[in-house]
C-alpha positions in Angstrom: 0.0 0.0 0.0 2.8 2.4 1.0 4.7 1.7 -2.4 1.1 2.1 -4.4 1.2 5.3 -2.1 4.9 6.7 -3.8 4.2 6.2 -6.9 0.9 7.9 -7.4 3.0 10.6 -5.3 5.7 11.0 -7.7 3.6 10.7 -10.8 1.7 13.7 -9.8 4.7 15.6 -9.1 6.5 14.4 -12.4 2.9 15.6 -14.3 3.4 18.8 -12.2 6.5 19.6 -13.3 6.4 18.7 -16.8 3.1 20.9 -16.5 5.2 24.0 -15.2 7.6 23.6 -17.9 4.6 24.4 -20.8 3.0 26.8 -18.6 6.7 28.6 -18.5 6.7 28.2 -22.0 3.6 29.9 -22.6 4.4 32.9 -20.7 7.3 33.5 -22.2 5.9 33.3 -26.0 3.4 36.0 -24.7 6.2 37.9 -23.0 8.0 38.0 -26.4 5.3 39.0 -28.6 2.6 41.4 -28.8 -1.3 41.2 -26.6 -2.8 37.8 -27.6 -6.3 38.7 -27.4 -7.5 35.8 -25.0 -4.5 34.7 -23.2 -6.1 33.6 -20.8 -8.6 31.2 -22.2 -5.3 30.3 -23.9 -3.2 29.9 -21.2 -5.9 27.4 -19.2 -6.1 25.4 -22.5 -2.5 24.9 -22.7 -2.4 24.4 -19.3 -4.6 21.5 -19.3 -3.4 20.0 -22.7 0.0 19.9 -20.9 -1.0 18.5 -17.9 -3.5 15.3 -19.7 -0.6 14.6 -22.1 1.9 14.6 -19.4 0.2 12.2 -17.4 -0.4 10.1 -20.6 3.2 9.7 -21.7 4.3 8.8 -18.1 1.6 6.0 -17.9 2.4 4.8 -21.0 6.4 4.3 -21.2 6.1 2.7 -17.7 7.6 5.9 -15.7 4.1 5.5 -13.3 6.0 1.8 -12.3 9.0 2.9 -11.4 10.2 4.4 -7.8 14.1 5.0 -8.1 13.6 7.2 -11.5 16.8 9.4 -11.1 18.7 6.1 -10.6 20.1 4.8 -14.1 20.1 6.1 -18.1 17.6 3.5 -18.6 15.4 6.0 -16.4 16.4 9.0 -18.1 15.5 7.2 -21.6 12.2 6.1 -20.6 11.3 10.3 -19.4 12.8 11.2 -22.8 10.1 9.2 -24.3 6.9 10.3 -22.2 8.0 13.9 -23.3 8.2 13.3 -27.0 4.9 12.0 -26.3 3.5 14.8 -24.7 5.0 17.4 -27.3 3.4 15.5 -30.2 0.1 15.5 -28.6 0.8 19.4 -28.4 2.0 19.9 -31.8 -1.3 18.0 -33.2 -3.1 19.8 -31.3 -1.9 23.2 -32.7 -1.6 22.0 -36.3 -5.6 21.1 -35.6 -6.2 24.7 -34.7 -7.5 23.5 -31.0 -4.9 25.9 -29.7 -4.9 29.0 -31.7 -1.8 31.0 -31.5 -1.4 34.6 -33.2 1.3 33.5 -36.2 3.2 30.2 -37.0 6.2 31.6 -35.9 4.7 31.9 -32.1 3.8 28.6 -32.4 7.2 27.2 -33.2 8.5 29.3 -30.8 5.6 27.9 -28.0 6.3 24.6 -28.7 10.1 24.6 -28.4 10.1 26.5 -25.3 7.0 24.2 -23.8 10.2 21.4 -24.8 12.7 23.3 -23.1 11.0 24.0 -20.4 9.9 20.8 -19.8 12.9 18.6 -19.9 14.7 21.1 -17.4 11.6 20.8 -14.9 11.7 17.2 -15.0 15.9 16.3 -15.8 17.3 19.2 -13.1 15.8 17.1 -9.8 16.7 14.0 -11.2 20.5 15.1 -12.1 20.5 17.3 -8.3 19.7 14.4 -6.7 21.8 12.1 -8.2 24.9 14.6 -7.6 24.1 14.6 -4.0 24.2 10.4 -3.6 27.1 10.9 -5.3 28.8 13.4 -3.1 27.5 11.6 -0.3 29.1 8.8 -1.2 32.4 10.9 -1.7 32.6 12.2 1.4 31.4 9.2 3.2 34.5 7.5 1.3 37.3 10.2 2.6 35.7 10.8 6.1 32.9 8.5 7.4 35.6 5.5 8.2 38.2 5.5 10.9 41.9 5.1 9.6 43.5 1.5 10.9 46.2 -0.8 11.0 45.6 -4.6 11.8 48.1 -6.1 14.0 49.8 -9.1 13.0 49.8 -10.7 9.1 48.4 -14.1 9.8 45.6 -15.9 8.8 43.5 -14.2 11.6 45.1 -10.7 11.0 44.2 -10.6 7.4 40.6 -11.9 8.1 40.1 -9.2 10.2 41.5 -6.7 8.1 38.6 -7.8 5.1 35.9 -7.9 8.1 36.6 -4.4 9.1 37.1 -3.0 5.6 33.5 -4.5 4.5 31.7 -3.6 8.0 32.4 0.2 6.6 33.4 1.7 9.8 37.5 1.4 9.1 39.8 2.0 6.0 42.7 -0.2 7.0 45.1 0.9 5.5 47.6 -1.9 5.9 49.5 -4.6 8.4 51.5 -4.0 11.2 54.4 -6.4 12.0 57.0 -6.4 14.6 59.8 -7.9 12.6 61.6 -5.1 10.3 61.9 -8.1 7.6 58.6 -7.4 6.5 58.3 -4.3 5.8 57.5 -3.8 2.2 55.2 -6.7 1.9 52.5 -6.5 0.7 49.4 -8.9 1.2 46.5 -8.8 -0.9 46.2 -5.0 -1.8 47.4 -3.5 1.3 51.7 -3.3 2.4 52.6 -4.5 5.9 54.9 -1.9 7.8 57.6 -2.7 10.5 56.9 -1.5 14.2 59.3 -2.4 16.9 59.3 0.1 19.0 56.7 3.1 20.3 58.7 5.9 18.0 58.1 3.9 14.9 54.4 3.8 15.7 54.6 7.7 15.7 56.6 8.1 12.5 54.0 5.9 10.9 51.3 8.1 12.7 52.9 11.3 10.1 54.1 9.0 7.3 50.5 7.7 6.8 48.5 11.2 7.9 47.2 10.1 11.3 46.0 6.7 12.1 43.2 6.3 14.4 43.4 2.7 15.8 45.0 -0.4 15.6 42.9 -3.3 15.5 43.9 -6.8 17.0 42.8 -10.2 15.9 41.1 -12.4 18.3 43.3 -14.5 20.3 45.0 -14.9 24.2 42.5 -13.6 26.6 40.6 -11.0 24.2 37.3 -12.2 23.5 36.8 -10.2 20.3 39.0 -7.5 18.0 40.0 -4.8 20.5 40.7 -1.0 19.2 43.6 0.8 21.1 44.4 4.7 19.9 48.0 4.6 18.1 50.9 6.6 19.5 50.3 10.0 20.2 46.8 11.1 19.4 45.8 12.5 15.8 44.5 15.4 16.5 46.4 17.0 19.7 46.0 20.3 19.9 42.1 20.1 18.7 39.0 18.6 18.5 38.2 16.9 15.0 37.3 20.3 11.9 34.6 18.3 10.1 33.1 20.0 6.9 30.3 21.8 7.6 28.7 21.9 4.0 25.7 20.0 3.5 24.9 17.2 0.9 22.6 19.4 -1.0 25.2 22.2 -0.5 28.0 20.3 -2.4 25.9 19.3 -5.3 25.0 22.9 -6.0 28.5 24.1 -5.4 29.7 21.4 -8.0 27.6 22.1 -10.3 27.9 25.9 -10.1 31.6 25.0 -11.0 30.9 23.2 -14.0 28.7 25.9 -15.5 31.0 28.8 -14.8 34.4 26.5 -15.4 32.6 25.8 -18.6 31.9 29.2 -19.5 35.3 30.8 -18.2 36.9 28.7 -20.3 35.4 29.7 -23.7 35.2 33.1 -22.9 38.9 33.6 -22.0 40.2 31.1 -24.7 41.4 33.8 -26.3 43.6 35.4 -23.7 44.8 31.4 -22.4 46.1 31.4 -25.8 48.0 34.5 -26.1 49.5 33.8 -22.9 50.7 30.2 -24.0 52.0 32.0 -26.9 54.0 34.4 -24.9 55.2 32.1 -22.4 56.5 29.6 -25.6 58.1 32.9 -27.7 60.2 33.9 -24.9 62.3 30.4 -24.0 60.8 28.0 -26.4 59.5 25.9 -23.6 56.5 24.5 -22.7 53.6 26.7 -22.1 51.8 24.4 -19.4 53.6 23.2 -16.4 52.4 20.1 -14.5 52.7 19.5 -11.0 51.3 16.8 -8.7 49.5 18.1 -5.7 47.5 16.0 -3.5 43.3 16.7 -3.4 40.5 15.2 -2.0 40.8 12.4 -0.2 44.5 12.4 0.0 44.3 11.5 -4.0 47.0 12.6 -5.9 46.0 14.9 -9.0 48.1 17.0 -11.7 47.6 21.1 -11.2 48.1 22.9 -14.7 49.6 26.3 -15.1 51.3 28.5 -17.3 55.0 28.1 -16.8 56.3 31.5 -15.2 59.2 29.7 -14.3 62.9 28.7 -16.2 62.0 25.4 -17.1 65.2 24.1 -14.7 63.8 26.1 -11.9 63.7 22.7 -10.2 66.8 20.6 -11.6 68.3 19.5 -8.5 65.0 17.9 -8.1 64.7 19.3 -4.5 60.9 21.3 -4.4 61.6 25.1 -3.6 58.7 27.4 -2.9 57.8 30.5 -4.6 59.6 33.6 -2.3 57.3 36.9 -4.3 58.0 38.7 -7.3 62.0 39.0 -6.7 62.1 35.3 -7.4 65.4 34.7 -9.9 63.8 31.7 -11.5 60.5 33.5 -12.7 61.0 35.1 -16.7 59.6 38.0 -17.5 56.2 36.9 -19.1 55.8 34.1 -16.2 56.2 37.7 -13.8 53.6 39.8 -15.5 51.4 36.5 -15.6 52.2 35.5 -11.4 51.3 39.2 -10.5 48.2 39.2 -12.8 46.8 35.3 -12.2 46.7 34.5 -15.3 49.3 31.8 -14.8 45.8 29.6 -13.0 43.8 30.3 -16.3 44.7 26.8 -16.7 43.1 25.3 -13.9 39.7 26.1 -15.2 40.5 22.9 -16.4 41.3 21.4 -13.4 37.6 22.6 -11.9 36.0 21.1 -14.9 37.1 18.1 -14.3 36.6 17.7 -10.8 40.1 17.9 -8.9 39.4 21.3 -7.7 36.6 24.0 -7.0 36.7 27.7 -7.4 37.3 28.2 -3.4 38.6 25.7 -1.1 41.9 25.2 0.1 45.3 25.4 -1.9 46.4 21.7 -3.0 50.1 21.4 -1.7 52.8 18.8 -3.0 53.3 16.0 -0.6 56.7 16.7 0.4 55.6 19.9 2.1 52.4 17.9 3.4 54.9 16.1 5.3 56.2 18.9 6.9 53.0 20.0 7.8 51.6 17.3 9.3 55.1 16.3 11.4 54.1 19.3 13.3 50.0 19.8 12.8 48.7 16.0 11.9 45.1 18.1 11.5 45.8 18.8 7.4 44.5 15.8 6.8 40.9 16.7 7.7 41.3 19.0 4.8 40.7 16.0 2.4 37.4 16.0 3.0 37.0 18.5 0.0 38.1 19.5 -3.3 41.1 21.9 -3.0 40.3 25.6 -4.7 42.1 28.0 -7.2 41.6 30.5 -4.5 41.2 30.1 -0.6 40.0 31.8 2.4 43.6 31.6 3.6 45.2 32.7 0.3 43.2 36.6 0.6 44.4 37.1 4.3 47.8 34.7 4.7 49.2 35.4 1.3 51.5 33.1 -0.8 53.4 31.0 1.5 57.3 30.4 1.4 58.2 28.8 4.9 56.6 26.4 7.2 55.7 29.3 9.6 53.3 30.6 7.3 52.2 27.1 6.1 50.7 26.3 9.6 49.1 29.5 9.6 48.0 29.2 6.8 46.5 25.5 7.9 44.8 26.9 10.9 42.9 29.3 8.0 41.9 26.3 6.1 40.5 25.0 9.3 38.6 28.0 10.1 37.1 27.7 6.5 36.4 23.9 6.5 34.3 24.6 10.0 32.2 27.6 8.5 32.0 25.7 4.8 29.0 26.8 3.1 27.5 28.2 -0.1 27.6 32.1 1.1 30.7 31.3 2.7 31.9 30.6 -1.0 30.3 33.0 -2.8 31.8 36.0 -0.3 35.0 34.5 -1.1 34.5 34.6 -4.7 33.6 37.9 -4.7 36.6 39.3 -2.6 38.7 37.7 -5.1 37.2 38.9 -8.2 37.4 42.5 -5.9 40.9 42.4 -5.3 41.9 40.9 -9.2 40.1 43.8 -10.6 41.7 46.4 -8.0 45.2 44.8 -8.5 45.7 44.1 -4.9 48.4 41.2 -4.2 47.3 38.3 -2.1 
């Protein structure tokens, strides 16, 4: 009964909104052209055409039967067809002269606007609420399991490593052994590391970006896996920052990146491609340089840029940060771009595709993460999200070239990660945009 329930539910609010879309439609072809004498007579016919060949072309391609809609393609397919349905019972209708509209050309533009119209009002919920499973699942991936080690790399260690990795409550993350000859080893899909004594428990605590247990396998006088906290705590000087955006939040936030990414993108092609050209006239080097930073959920990801750089500015293969405009390795086009920021142009890319946002935090390379995290283990709670092209800490800490001012900077990132929201962002952007235009340095 409940099920019948749902779907009667959800096939009056899928006739709704396919209904919204034509009256929409309608409205705007009388917004565009002169009085219609009758609207609305017009308007209630349309209305109720919309709404009786709405409901007929989900009944009959079988959306009325279905309760997960937004689910697969397959879904998708079968909506497609229930609107072509309903838009050829409009168009015969207004062939027939049953709905009279002032000229032909207000009827083509009626009837493309009625599909339009439609397809968003019935598509956008579906595609919103399948971004939001899918950023639950996301973050649910990178924060909703506790970090572990399994003692031991016997038969009983390894069982309970797969037992606690399917129960979804720990990410183990390998084997602990307390014989230095197997470090390295790796069993299954996961590497066994060497403890012997309490520091190497603590070096493994940084080296692996906190780890919140250690779980033992049955045996001895324990009745059942036990959880002790590893070494010194992972989070010492604070309670856990957990991100404070909402579900719904980060699938409008993602998708507000794709559209403007999208549209950035074509509307400073132009400029990206003069700057590539300078960049390449003045060494003959590449125009894009490549780095790996590290993004959300500790996954590795390439940042793209315009080189400002010499392209040895890195030889001895030792990572040097960026010390301000007096840097000797920047050229003179990779200058006038750094102080600018059209060296990022690139990384419109980058939010396209998903390994960054607009705002967020500023992806670092790992060897610096290191650093970081030998002193504040807390950087890792910065996985949770995408890293951004700008930052709350960028506008107010600056470009960072020592460690100092990386664990300032961290704290910042906190602060935004606690206070994450959509108005959060869009301040942020704003400030941004504000201080690019005004030429203010950040």
């Amino acid at each position: 009964m409940n099920e019948k329930r749902t779907l009667r539910r959800r096939l009056a609010v899928d006739t709704l909104l396919s209904t919204s879309g034509s009256v929409a439609a309608i409205l705007l072809m009388r917004g565009v052209s002169d009085p219609v004498p009758g609207f609305v007579v017009l308007l209630a016919w349309w209305t109720g055409c919309a709404a009786l060949f709405s409901l007929a072309g989900l009944l009959l391609t079988g959306n009325s039967q279905v309760v997960m809609r937004y689910a697969s393609l397959r879904g998708y397919s079968r909506l497609g067809r229930a609107l072509l349905i309903k838009e050829a019972g409009m168009i015969i209708l207004v062939l027939a002269g049953l709905l009279k509209l002032p000229s032909t050309t207000l009827a083509v533009v009626a009837l493309l606007a009625d599909l339009l119209f439609s397809a968003i009002a019935l598509f956008a919920p579906r595609i919103l609420v399948r971004s939001v499973r899918r950023e639950e699942r996301e973050i649910h991936a990178a924060t909703g399991r506790r970090t572990a080690l399994v003692a031991g790399i016997g038969r009983e260690s390894i069982h309970l490593a797969d037992e606690s990795e399917a129960s979804g409550r720990f990410s183990v993350l390998g084997y602990l052994s307390n014989n230095p000859a197997d470090a390295g080893k790796v069993i299954g899909n996961r590497i066994v590391y060497a403890a012997v004594a309490a520091e190497d428990i603590d070096a493994l605590q940084w080296r692996l970006g906190g780890v919140d247990c250690i779980l033992f396998p049955k045996g001895g006088d324990r009745d059942r896996p036990r959880e002790t906290e590893s070494g010194k705590a992972a989070d010492d000087t604070s309670i856990p920052n957990n991100d404070a955006m909402t579900l719904l939040g980060h699938a409008v936030k993602r998708s507000f990146d794709i559209v403007l990414s999208s549209l950035l993108i074509i509307v400073f092609s132009p400029l990206a491609l003069l700057c590539a050209l300078a960049v390449k006239w003045e060494d003959g080097g590449p125009a894009i340089y490549s780095q790996e930073r590290m993004g959300r959920g500790g996954k590795p990801f390439n940042i793209l840029k315009f080189r400002s750089m010499r392209v040895d500015a890195e030889a001895e293969n030792s990572p040097a940060l960026y010390s301000g405009d007096d840097d000797p390795r920047l050229t003179k086009v990779g200058k006038f771009l750094r102080q600018h920021h059209l060296d990022e142009l690139p990384q419109l890319w980058n939010v396209l595709r998903g390994d960054m946002s607009f705002i967020g935090y500023r992806p670092e390379r790992q060897f610096y993460i290191d650093q970081i995290m030998e002193v504040n283990p807390r950087y890792r709670y910065l996985f949770q999200i995408r890293p951004g092209v700008t930052s709350y800490a960028t506008l107010y800490n600056g470009y960072t070239d020592t460690l100092d001012k990386m664990l300032t900077r961290l704290e910042l990132d906190l602060y935004y990660l606690r206070n994450h929201s959509l108005w959060f962002d869009a301040r942020l952007l704003a400030l941004t945009f504000l201080r690019i235009v005004g030429g203010r340095k950040f």
